[in-house]
Structure formats: C-alpha cells, structure tokens
DOSE-787176 format. One record per residue (C-alpha): residue in one letter; x, y, z; residue number from 1. Coordinates in steps of 0.05 Angstrom, whole numbers. Layout:
BEGIN
ATOM  residuo      xx      yy      zz  num
ATOM        A       X       Y       Z  NUM
...
This chain:
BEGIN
ATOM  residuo      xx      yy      zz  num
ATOM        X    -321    -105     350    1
ATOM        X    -333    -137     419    2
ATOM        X    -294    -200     431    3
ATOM        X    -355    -241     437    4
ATOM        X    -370    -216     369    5
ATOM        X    -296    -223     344    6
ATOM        X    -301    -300     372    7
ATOM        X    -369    -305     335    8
ATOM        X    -348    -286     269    9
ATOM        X    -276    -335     273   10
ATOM        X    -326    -389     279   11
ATOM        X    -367    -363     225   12
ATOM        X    -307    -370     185   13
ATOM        X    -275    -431     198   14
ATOM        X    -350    -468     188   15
ATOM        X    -339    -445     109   16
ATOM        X    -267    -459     118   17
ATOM        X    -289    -527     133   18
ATOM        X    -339    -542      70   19
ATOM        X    -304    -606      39   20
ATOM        X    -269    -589     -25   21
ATOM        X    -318    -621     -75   22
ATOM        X    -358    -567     -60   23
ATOM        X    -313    -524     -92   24
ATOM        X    -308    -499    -171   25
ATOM        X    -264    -551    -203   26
ATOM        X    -222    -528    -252   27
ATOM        X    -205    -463    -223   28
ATOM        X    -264    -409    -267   29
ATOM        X    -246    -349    -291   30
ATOM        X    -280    -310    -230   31
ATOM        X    -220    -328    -186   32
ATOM        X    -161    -313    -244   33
ATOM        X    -181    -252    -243   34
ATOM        X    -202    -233    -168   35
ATOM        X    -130    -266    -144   36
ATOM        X    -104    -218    -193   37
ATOM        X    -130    -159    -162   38
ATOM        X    -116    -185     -92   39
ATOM        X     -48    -198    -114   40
ATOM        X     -44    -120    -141   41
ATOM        X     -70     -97     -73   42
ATOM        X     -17    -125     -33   43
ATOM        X      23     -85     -80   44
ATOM        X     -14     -22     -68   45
ATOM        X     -17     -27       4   46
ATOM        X      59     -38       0   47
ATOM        X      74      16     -42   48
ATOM        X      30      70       1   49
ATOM        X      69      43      65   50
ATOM        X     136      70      31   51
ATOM        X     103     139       2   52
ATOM        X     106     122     -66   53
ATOM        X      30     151     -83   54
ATOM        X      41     155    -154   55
ATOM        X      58      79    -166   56
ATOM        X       8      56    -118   57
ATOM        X     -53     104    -153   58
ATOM        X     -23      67    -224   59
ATOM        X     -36     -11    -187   60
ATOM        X    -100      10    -152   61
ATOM        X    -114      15    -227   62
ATOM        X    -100     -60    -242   63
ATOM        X    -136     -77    -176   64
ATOM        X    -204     -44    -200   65
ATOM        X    -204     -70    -267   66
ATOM        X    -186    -147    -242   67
ATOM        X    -241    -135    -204   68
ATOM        X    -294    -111    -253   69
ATOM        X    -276    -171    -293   70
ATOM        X    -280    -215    -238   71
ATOM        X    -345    -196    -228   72
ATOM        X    -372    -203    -300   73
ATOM        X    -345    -271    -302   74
ATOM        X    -391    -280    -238   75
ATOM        X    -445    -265    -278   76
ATOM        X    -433    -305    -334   77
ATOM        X    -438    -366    -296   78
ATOM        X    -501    -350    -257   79
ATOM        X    -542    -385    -307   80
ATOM        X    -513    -447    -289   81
ATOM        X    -549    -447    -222   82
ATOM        X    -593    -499    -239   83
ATOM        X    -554    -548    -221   84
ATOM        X    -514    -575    -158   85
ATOM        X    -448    -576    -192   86
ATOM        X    -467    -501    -231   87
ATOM        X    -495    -474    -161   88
ATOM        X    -431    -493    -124   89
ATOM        X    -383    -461    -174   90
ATOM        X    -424    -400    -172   91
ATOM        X    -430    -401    -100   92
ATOM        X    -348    -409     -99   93
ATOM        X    -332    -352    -153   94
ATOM        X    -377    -305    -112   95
ATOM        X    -343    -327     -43   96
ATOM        X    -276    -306     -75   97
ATOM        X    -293    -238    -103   98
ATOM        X    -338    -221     -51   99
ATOM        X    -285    -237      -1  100
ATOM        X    -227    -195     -54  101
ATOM        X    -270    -144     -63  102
ATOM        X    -283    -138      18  103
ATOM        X    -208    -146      34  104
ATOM        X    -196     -84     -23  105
ATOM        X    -246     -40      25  106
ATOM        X    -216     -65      93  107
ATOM        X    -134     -51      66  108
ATOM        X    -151      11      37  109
ATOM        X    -188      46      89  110
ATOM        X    -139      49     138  111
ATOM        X     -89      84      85  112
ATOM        X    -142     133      54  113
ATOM        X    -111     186      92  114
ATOM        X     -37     170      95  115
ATOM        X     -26     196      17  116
ATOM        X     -44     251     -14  117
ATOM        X     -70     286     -82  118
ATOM        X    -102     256    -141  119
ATOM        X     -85     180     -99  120
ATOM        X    -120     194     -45  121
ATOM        X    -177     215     -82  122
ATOM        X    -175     146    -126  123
ATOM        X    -169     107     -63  124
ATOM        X    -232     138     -35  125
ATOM        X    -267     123     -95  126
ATOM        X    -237      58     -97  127
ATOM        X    -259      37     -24  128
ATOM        X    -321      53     -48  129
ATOM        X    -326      16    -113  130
ATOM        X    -304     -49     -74  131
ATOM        X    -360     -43     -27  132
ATOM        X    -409     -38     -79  133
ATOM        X    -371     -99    -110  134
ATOM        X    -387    -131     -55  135
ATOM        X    -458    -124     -44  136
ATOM        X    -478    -135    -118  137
ATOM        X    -445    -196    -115  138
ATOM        X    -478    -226     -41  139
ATOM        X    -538    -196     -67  140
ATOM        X    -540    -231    -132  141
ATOM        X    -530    -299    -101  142
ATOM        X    -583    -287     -50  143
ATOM        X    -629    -276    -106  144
ATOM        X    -612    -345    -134  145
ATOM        X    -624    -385     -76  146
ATOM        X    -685    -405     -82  147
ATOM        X    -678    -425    -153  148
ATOM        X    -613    -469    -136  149
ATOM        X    -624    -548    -121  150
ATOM        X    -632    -566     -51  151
ATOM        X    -563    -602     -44  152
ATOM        X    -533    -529     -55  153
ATOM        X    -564    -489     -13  154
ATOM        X    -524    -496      60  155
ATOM        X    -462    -482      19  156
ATOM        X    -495    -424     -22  157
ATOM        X    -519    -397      41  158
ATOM        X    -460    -396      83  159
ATOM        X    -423    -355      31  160
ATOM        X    -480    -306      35  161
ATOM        X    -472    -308     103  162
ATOM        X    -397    -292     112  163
ATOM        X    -407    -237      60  164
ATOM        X    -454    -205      96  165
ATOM        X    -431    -205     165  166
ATOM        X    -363    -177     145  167
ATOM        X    -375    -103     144  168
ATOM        X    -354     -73     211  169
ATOM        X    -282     -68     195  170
ATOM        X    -283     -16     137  171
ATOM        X    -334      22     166  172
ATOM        X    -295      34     231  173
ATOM        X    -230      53     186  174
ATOM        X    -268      98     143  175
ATOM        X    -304     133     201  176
ATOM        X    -232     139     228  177
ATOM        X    -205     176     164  178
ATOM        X    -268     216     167  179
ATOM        X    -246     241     232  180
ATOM        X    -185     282     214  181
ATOM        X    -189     349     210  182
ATOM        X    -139     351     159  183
ATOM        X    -177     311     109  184
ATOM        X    -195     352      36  185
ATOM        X    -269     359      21  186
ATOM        X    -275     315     -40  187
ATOM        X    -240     271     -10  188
ATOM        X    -281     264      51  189
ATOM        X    -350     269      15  190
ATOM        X    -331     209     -20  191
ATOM        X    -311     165      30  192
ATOM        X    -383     193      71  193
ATOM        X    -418     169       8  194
ATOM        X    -378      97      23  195
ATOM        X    -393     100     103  196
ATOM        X    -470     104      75  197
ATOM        X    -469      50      33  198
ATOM        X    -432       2      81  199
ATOM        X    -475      27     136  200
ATOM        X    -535       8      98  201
ATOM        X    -512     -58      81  202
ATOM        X    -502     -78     145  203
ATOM        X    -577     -52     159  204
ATOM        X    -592     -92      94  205
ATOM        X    -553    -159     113  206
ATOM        X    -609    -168     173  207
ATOM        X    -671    -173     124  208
ATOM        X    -618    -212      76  209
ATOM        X    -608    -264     131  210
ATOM        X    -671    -266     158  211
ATOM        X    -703    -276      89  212
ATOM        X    -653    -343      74  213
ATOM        X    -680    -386     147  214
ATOM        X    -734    -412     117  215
ATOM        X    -699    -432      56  216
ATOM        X    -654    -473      88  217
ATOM        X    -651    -544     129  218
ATOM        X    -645    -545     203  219
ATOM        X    -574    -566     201  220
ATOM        X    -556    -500     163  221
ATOM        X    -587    -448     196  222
ATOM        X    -549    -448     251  223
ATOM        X    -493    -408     209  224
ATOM        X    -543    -356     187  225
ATOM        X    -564    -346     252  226
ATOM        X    -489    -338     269  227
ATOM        X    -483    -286     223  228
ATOM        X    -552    -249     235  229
ATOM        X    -521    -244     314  230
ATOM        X    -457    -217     292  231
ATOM        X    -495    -162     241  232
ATOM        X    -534    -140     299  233
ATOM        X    -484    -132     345  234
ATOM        X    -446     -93     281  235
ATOM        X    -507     -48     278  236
ATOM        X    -502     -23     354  237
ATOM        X    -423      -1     337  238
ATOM        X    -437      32     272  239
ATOM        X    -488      74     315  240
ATOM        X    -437      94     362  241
ATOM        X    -386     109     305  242
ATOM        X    -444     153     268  243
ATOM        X    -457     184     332  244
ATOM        X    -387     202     344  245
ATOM        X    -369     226     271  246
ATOM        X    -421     277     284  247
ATOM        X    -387     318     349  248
ATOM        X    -311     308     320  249
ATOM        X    -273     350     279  250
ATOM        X    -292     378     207  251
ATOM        X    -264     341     153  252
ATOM        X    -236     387      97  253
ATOM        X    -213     447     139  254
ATOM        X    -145     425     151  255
ATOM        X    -151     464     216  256
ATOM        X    -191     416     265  257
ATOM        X    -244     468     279  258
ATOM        X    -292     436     331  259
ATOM        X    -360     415     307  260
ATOM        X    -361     342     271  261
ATOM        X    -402     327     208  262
ATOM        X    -457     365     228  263
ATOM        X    -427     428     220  264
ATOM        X    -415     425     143  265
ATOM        X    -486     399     124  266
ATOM        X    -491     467     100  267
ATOM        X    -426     460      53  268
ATOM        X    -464     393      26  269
ATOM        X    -417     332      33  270
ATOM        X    -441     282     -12  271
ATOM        X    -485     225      25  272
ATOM        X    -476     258      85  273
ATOM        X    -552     268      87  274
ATOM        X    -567     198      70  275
ATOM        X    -519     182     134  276
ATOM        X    -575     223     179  277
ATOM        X    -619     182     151  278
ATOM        X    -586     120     163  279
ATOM        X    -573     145     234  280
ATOM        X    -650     157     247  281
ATOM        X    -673      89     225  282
ATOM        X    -621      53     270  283
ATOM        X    -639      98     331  284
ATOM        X    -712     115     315  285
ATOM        X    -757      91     371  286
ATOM        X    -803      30     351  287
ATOM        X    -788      41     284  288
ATOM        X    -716      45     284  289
ATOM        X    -673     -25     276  290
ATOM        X    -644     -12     350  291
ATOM        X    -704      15     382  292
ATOM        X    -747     -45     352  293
ATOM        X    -695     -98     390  294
C-alpha cells in the first residue's frame, strides 16, 4: 500500500478509535466473548507455527474457527434490535469486533500459510478463507441494516462499515505472496486462489458498498466514507498489479519453480482460478472495467 494510502487508512482508524464510549455495547454481549476468544487462540496459533509445532497450532486454529462461528451467530441474534439507537449501536459494536477478529485471523495467517506443512497447511488455507468470508457477511449484514437503523446511529454504524471494508489489501498481498512459491502443493494453492478471489472481489464490492451508504448519511459523516472509498480505490490499482504478477511467476504445486505463473495450470483447473480472470478483466477492462472507468 502507498504511504499516502497507509497515512489514509491510520486516520481512518483513529476517527473510530475516537467514537466516545457510550457509543459502545454496554455490558460487554456475547459477540465479543466469543470473538476475543478466537483472537486470543490466534495469537496462540501464530505462536505455535513460529516454533514448528504444526500439529498443536492445526488443533487451536480449531478453537479459533469455532469462537468465531459463534461470534458471528451471536451477531445475528442481536440484529433485530436495530430499531433502536441503543440496539443499533451494540450491533454496530459486536460487528466492529468480529469483523475486525475475523480480518486480523486472514491478515496473521496468510503470511504463515506456507511456512508449515501437511494436513495444517491445508486447514490454514481453508481457514484464511473462512475468516474472509466472516468478514464480509458480517460488513455486509450491517450495511443492509442501515437504512432501517435510527438516524442518531448511523455515523457510528457507518464508520464501522467503513473500516471493514477498506481493510482488505493486507491479506491479499500475503496470499498472493504464498501463491507465488513454487514449492506450494496444489490443494493447497487452489484454496488459497479461491480466497485471493473472494478478497479481491470484496474490495471491488466495498466501492458500490461505500458509494451506496453517502446518501444515507449527514454531511458531517461522510467524510469517513469518502476516506475509505479513496483508500479501496487506491487498493484496487495494487490488487491489479498483484493479479497481474501472479500470472508470469512460478507454478504453484510443482515444487520445482517451473516458469510460467498461474496461467500455465488453467489447464490442471485450480479452483477459482477462473473466477480470478474474471476478476482481472473487470478491473482492467476498458470503459467497462473498474480501472478503465476512473
């Protein structure tokens, strides 16, 4: 990410940072239990990967997927308390902390993905996955229930969906980096191309998110979104470039570094890696493409 970017999305950050605490859930819900659970669980997996013990850290990623998944029903539990300011907020503050778990599960684990081996590198993939998707149903959601939430509640409901959706750049460049060694297995590698397409497409879907939420919003609160719709865009433009690159690197899977990038096994079928074309044409496609339309 360029540093004007970087600087874009600290101030992004320390905006929500700065939302006075009555706008957070009081007492603590069920939502966060569970979601500082699993973020507690994936310090511990991160640690135990650092020291090679694969086996104990594929056992915690366990614990870390199903705090998660419980995290997230609890999330939806309390969406039908949106109607008021009180209900809104504590939604708006369950989802901020499992959207932000569930994005910090993607962003440690990438970088490891292909530092372990075996059956825990395969659960990691499909764990960096499963947190993206965690994610994005849970921004999603939210965004949904904006316009239904009182009109006290929505600069706080909409800077969480900001933040969540402007935070996708740093898995997909980590992931795109484990996709380029030449020494990564198959299965492995097809699933963490089916996780480069679905964090590639929610950055392209965080632009129409954004843009939809303006005119739901005060004056004095769309600054942030606007914030946020900048540093998507300029996200876009890099995961071009990492797309691009992924495609005239090494073969993942051949353990032998054979020259000819992603392009060259279309014929063996990775998963997704189809759908990443696709993804690739929209953002560079002349008028119609997100990139050529700018």
């Amino acid at each position: 990410m360029k540093l004007t970017t970087r600087l874009a999305a600290g101030a992004l950050m320390a905006t929500l940072v700065a939302v006075p605490a009555t706008a957070e859930a009081k007492p603590v819900s069920k939502a966060r239990t569970e979601a500082v659970k699993a973020d507690k669980s994936l310090d511990r997996v991160v640690s135990l990967a650092n020291r090679n013990r694969d086996g104990a850290a594929a056992r915690e990623l366990r614990k870390v997927r199903r705090h998660l998944r419980r995290a997230e029903g609890q999330v939806r539990r309390q969406s039908s308390s949106v109607g008021t300011v009180a209900g809104a907020k504590s939604y708006g503050s369950s989802v901020r902390v499992v959207g932000a778990v569930a994005n910090q599960c993607a962003d440690s684990l990438s970088p490891i993905v292909d530092e372990v081996g075996g059956d825990p590198q395969v659960a990691i993939a499909q764990a960096i996955k499963a947190c993206i998707v965690t994610r994005e149903r849970v921004v999603e959601a939210l965004t949904q229930l904006l316009p239904q939430v009182p009109a006290e509640a929505r600069p706080y409901i909409s800077r969480v969906i900001a933040l969540l959706s402007s935070d996708g750049q740093d898995e997909v460049q980590a992931i795109a980096g484990a996709l380029a060694n030449p020494a990564l297995p198959v299965d492995v590698a097809g699933i963490l191309t089916q996780a480069l397409e679905i964090a590639t497409s929610a950055i392209n879907d965080a632009v129409g998110r954004l843009q939809g939420i303006v005119g739901l919003l005060p004056a004095p609160a769309q600054p942030i979104v606007q914030m946020a719709l900048g540093i998507v865009t300029d996200s876009l433009q890099m995961v071009t470039s990492l797309i691009q690159g992924l495609f005239a690197t090494t073969t993942p899977g051949t353990g032998t570094g054979s020259p000819g990038g992603l392009g060259s096994v279309l014929g063996g079928g990775l998963p997704g890696l189809n759908m990443l074309q696709g993804i690739l044409g929209g953002l560079l496609g002349g008028g119609g493409g997100l990139l050529g339309a700018r």
